[in-house]
C-alpha positions in Angstrom: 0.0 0.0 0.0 1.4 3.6 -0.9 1.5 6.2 0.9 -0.4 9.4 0.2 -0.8 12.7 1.4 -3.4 13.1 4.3 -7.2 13.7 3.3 -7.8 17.4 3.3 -4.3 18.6 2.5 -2.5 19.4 -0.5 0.7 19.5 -2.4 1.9 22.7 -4.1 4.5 21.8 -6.7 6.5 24.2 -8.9 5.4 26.7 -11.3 2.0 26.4 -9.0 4.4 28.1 -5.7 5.7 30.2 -8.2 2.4 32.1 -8.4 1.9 31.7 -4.6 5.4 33.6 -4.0 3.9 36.4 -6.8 0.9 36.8 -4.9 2.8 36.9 -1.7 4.8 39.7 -2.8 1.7 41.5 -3.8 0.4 41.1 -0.3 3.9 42.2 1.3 4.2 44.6 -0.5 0.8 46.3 0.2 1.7 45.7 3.6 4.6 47.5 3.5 2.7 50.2 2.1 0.0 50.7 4.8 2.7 50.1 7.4 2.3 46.5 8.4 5.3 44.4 9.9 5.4 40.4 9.8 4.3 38.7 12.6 5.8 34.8 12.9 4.1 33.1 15.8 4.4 29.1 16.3 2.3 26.8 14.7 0.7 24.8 17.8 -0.6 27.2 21.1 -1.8 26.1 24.1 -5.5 25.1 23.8 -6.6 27.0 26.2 -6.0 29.8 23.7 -8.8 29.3 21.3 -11.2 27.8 23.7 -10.6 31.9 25.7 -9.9 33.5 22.6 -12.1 31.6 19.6 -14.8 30.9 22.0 -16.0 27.9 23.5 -19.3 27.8 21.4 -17.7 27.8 18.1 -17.7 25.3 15.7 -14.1 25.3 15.6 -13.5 24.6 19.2 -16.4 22.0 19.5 -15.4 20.1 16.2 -12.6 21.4 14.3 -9.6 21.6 16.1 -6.4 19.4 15.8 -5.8 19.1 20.0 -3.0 16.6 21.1 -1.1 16.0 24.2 2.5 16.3 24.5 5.0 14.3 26.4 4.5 17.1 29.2 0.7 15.6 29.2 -0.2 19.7 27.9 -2.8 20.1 25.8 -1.9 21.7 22.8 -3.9 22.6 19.4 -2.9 23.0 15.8 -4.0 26.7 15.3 -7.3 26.8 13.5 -6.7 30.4 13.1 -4.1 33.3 14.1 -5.6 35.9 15.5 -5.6 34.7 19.0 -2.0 33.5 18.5 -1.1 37.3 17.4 -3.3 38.9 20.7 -1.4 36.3 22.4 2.3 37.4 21.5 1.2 41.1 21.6 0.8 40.4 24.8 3.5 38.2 26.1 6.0 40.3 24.2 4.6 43.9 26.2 4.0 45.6 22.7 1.4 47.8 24.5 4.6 49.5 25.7 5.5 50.3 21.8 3.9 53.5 20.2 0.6 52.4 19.4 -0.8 51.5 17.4 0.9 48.1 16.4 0.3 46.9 12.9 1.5 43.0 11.8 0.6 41.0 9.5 0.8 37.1 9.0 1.0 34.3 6.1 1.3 30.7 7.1 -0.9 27.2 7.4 -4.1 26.7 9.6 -5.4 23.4 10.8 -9.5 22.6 11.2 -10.9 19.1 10.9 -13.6 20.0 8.2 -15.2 17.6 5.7 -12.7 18.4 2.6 -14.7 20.1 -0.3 -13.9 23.1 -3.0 -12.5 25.6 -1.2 -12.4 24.1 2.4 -9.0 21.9 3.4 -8.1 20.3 6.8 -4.7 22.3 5.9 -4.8 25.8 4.4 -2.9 28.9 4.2 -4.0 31.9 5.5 -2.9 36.0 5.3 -4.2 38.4 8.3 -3.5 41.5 9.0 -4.0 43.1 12.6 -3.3 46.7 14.1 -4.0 47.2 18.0 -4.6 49.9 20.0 -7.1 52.3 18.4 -10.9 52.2 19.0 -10.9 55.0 15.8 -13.1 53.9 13.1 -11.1 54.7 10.6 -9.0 52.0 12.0 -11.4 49.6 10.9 -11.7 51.6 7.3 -8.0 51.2 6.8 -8.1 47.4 7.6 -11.4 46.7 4.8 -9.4 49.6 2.5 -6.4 47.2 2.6 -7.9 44.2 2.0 -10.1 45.6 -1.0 -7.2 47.0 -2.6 -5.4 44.3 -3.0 -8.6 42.0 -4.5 -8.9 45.0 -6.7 -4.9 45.1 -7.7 -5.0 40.7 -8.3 -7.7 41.6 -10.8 -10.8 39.4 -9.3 -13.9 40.9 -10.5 -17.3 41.0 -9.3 -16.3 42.0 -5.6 -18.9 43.2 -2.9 -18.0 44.2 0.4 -20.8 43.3 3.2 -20.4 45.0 6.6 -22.4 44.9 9.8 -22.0 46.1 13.5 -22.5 43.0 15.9 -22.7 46.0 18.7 -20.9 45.4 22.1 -21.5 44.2 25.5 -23.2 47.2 26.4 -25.8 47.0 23.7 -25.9 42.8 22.5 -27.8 41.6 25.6 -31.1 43.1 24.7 -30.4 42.0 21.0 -30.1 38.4 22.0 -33.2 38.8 24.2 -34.8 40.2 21.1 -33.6 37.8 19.0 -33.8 35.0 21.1 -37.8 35.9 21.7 -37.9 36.2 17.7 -37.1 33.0 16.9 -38.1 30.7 20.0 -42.0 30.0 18.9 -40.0 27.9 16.1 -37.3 26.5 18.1 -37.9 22.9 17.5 -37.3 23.3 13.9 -33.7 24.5 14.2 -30.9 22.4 13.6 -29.5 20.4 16.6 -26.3 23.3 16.6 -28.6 26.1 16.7 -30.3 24.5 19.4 -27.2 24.6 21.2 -25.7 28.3 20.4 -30.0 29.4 21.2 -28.6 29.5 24.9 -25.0 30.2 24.3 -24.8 32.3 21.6 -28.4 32.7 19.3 -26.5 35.7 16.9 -24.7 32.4 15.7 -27.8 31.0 14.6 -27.5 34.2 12.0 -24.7 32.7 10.5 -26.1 29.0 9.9 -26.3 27.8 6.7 -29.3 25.1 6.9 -31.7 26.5 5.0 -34.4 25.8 7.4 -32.5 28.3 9.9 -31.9 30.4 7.5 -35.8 30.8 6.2 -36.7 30.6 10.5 -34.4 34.0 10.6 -35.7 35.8 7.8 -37.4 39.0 9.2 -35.5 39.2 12.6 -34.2 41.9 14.0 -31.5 44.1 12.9 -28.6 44.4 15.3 -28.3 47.3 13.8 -31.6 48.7 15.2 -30.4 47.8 18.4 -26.9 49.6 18.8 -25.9 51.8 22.0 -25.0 55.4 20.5 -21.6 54.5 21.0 -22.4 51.7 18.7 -24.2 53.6 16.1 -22.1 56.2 16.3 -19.0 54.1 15.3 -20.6 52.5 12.8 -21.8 55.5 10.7 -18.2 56.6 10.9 -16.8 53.3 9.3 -19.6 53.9 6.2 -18.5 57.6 6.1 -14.5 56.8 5.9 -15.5 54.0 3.2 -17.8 56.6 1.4 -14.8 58.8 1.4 -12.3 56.5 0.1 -14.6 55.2 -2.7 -15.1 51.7 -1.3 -18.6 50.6 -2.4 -20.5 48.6 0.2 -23.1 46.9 1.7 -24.9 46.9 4.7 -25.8 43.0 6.0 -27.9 42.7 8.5 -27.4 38.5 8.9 -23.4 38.9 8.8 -22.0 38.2 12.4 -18.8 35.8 11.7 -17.9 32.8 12.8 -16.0 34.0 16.1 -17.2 34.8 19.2 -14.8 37.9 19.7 -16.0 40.3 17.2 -17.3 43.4 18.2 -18.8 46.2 16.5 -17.7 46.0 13.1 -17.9 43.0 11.3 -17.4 42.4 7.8 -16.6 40.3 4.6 -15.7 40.3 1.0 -17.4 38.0 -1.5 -16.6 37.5 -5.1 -18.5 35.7 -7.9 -18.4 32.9 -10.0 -17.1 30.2 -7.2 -21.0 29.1 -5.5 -21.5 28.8 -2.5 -18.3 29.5 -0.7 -18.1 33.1 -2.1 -16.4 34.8 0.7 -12.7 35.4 0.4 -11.8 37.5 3.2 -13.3 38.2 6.5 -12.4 40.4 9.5 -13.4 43.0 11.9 -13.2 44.7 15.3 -12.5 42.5 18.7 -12.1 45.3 21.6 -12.3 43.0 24.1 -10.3 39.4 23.2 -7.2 40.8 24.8 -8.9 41.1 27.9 -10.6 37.4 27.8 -6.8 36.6 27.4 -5.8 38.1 30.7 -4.1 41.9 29.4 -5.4 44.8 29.8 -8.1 46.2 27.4 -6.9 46.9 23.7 -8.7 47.7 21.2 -7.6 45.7 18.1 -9.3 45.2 14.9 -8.4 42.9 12.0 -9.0 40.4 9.1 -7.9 37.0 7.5 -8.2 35.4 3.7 -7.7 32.4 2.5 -5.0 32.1 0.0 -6.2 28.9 -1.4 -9.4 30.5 -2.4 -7.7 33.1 -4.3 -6.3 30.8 -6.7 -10.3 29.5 -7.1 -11.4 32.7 -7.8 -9.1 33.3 -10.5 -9.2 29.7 -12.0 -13.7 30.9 -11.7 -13.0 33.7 -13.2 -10.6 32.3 -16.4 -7.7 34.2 -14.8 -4.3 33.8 -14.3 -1.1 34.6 -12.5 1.7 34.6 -15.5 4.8 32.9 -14.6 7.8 33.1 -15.6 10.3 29.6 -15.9 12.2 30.4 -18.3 16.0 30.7 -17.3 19.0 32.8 -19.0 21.3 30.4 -20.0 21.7 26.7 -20.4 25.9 25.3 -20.4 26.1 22.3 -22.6 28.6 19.6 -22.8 30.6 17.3 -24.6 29.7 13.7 -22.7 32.5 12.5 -21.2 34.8 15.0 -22.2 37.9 15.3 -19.9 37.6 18.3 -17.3 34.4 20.1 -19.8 32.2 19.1 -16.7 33.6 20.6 -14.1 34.7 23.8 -16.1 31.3 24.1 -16.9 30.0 24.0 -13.3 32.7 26.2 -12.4 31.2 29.1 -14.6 27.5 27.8 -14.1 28.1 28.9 -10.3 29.8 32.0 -11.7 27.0 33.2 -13.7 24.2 32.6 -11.4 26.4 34.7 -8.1 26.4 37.5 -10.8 22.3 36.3 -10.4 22.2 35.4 -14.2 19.6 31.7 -14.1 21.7 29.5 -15.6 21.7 25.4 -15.5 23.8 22.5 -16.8 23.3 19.2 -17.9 23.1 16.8 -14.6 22.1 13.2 -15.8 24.3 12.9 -18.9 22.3 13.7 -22.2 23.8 13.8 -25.6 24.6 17.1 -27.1 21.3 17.1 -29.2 18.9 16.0 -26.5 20.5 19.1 -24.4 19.9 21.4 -27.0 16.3 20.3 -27.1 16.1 20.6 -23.4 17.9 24.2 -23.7 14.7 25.1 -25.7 11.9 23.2 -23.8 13.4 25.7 -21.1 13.2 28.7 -22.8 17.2 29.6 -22.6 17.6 32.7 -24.3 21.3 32.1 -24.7 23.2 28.1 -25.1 27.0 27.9 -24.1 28.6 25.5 -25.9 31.9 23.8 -23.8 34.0 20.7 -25.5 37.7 19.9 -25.2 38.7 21.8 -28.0 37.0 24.9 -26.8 38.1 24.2 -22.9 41.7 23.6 -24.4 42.1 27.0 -25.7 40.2 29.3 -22.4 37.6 29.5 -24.7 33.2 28.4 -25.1 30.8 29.3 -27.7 27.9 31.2 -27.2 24.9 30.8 -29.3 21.8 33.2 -29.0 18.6 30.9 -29.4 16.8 34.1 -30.5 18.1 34.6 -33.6 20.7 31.5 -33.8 23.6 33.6 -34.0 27.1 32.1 -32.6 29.9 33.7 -31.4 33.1 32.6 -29.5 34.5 34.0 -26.5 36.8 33.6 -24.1 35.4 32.1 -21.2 36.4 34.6 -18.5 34.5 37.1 -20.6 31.5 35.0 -20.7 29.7 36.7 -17.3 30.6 40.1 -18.6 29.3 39.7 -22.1 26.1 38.4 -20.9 25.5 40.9 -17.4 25.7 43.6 -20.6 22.7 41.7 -22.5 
């Protein structure tokens, strides 16, 4: 029996990372713009840091998470998603004592124990961004402005931005009494996890997607219509800095997210073309998950996409990220010829620390098979090394372009072609 790669995970195999590492850049790079440093925390946390942090009512702490013991008998768990992780090391490492606010960003795997279908893996890769300690709502415009401009520079059409305000714990009692009241007389026909989160958490019940819940919620109340003025207030600021910045929006009453630390602003992106999993990035505020961590209270407010699902949307949409393999020169040899090898790796290590992509024949091919090669790889240029040429200090250099051959001496060869 062979052994395969475990359900729910994937290989990525070259040029497919070449694409990742483009769209990587992208997202670096528009970090760097808006001011966001990397962030590198450790792959496995202590549980107890998503069942504080997550919440204990969430799907992902009930069902999803990857929780061992270790020879310490500690229970620890596969992170099923970063931003606890990042809360964490903001504040083990004091960066409240930095000048606020703190911006970081991440890119690295998840772990959840989901059934595997398009665009949900037991493994994927995720990019966040979170900035800590400012409450201003133009805070939370700067973290949906980032995250919509770089959808916008990737070229995925068809975007819609959906935002809410899932209030705070001044204001989301008497919404879950309202809510809770709205949806009890048919209580008995919710699913058996709505029944649960009824008690613990009925704004969750928003968020199901049975369609029986879903048609049982239709005409509830807003949370919207039930925000404290500091609430309200917030949230007209976030449309107005959105308005201002030309970021078209909408206003979703049902959106709450799958976390229980959100507060306040809440929102997603969704793109078409890719069904029923069309949201590709989600985020918001969460004032108070450093606190349910132990710190101090810090405002902090934040998103995460999926970068797997990028590479669905563009594959939905008949796009795709170009990629170049194609390499500078290729140094071909006479087989068997005495000391041609190893003065050809000599300059093929010469070439590429003057970073020229070069490569050399490594399993022994005749000189016509590594001229067909040299072309199957695109070399613009072919160097040509025998014992007559290495005899004289000297290797022919033929241009694929245009077929043109000239030779040089081979101590001129990184100069000639550093010119080109």
């Amino acid at each position: 029996m062979s052994i395969t790669r475990p359900r729910g995970t994937n290989d990525f195999l070259p040029p497919e990372t070449s694409k990742w590492q483009i769209v990587e850049a992208m997202l670096r790079q528009i970090c760097y713009e808006f001011g966001y440093g990397e962030i590198r925390t450790p792959i496995f946390e202590d549980t107890e840091l998503f069942a504080r942090g997550v919440g204990s009512t969430t799907d992902i702490v009930q069902k999803e998470m990857y929780t061992f013991a270790d020879q310490g008998d500690r229970s620890l768990t596969l992170r099923p998603e970063n931003t606890a992780g990042v809360v964490r090391a903001y504040i083990e490492n004091k960066l409240a004592a930095q000048t606020q606010p703190v911006k970081m960003f991440y890119i690295g795997p998840m772990f959840r124990y989901e059934r595997p279908q398009a665009g949900r893996f037991r493994q994927f890769h995720q990019f966040g961004i979170e900035l800590f300690g400012s409450s201003s709502p133009f805070a939370d415009a700067e973290v949906i402005g980032l995250a919509w401009e770089f959808y916008n520079r990737l070229g995925i059409r068809g975007l819609e931005l959906h935002i809410n305000s899932v209030g705070c714990p001044n204001c989301r009692p008497g919404y879950r009494t309202a809510l809770q009241n709205f949806i009890k007389p048919r209580y008995d026909e919710l699913c058996d996890s709505c029944k649960t989160r009824f008690d613990k958490n009925p704004l969750r019940i928003l968020d199901c997607k049975s369609p029986v819940c879903r048609e049982i919620c239709e005409g509830a109340p807003a949370m919207a219509e039930n925000l404290c003025q500091d609430c309200a207030e917030h949230f007209a600021a976030v449309q107005k800095a959105l308005d201002a910045a030309g970021i078209p929006y909408q206003i979703d009453h049902n959106l709450v997210r799958g976390l229980d630390y959100y507060t306040k602003t809440a929102f997603e992106i969704l793109a078409s073309g890719i069904g029923a999993q069309s949201a590709v990035c989600g985020g918001g505020r969460y004032d108070g998950l450093a606190e349910e961590l132990g710190a101090v209270p810090t405002p902090g407010v934040g998103f995460a996409l999926g970068m797997e699902r990028i590479f669905t949307v563009l594959a939905a949409q008949g796009e795709d990220i170009e990629v170049s393999d194609y390499i500078d020169v290729y140094i071909a040899t006479t087989p068997g010829g005495s000391g041609v090898t190893e003065a050809a790796f000599a300059l093929n290590m010469d070439l590429r620390r003057a970073g020229i992509r070069s490569e050399q024949d490594l399993i022994g091919r005749s000189m016509k098979a590594q001229f067909k090669y040299a072309d199957k790889v695109g070399a613009r240029y072919v160097i040509i090394i025998g014992e007559e040429e290495l005899a004289n200090g000297q290797a022919q250099l033929r241009d694929m372009q245009d077929s043109s051959q000239s030779l040089l001496s081979i101590n001129e060869i990184r100069k000639y072609l550093l010119e080109r």
